[in-house]
C-alpha positions in Angstrom: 0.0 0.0 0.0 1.4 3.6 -0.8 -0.1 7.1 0.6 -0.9 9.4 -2.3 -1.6 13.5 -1.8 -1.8 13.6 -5.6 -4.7 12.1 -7.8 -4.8 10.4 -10.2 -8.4 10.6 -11.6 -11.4 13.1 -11.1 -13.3 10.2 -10.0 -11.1 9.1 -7.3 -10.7 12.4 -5.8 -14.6 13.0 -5.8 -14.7 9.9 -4.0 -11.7 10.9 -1.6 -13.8 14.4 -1.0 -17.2 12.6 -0.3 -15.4 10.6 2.5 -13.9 13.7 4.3 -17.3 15.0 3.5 -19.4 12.2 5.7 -16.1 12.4 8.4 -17.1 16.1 8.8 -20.8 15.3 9.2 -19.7 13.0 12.2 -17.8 15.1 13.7 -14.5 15.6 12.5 -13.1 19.1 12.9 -11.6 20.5 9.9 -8.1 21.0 9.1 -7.9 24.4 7.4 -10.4 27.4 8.2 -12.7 27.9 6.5 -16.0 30.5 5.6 -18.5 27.8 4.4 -20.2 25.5 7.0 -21.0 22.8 4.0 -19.1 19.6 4.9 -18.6 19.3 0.8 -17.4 22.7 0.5 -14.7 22.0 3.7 -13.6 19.1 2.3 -12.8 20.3 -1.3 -11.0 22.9 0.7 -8.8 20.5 2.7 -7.9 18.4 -0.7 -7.0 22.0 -2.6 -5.0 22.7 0.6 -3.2 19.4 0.2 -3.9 18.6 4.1 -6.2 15.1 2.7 -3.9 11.8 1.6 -5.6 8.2 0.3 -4.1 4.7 0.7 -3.9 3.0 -2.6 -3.7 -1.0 -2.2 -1.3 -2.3 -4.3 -3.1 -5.0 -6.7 -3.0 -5.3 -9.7 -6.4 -4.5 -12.3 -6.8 -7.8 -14.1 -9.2 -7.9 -17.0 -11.7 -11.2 -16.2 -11.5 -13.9 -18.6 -14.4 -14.4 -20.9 -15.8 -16.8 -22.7 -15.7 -17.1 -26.1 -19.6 -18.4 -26.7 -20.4 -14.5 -25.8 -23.2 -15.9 -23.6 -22.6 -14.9 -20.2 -22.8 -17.8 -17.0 -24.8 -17.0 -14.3 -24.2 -19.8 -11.1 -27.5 -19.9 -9.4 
């Protein structure tokens, strides 16, 4: 596993944001002050800031094998 501060996709860091986002809602204080009150709005604060880091697990994307009949198997 490494810690990243940089992203590597708009979708990853939306979802980094929307985490810090329900951490606020429960409670969390934030890490850089702030005018909004908006847990989003704090949060895509903190990420700008660079205070907010992910893990990223190290494993590998491996495409599935398919079959080559094109008729997908459903185990019931």
């Amino acid at each position: 596993m490494t810690i990243e501060t940089k992203f590597d996709s708009d979708y990853r860091k939306v979802l980094v944001a929307a985490r810090r986002a329900r951490q606020l809602q429960n409670g969390s204080s934030a890490l850089v002050p702030t005018q909004s009150t908006k847990a989003c709005r704090i949060a895509q604060d903190e990420i700008a800031a660079g205070k907010i880091a992910y893990v990223k697990k190290d494993v590998p994307v491996v495409k599935p094998l398919a079959d080559d009949s094109g008729i997908p198997i459903i185990a019931t």
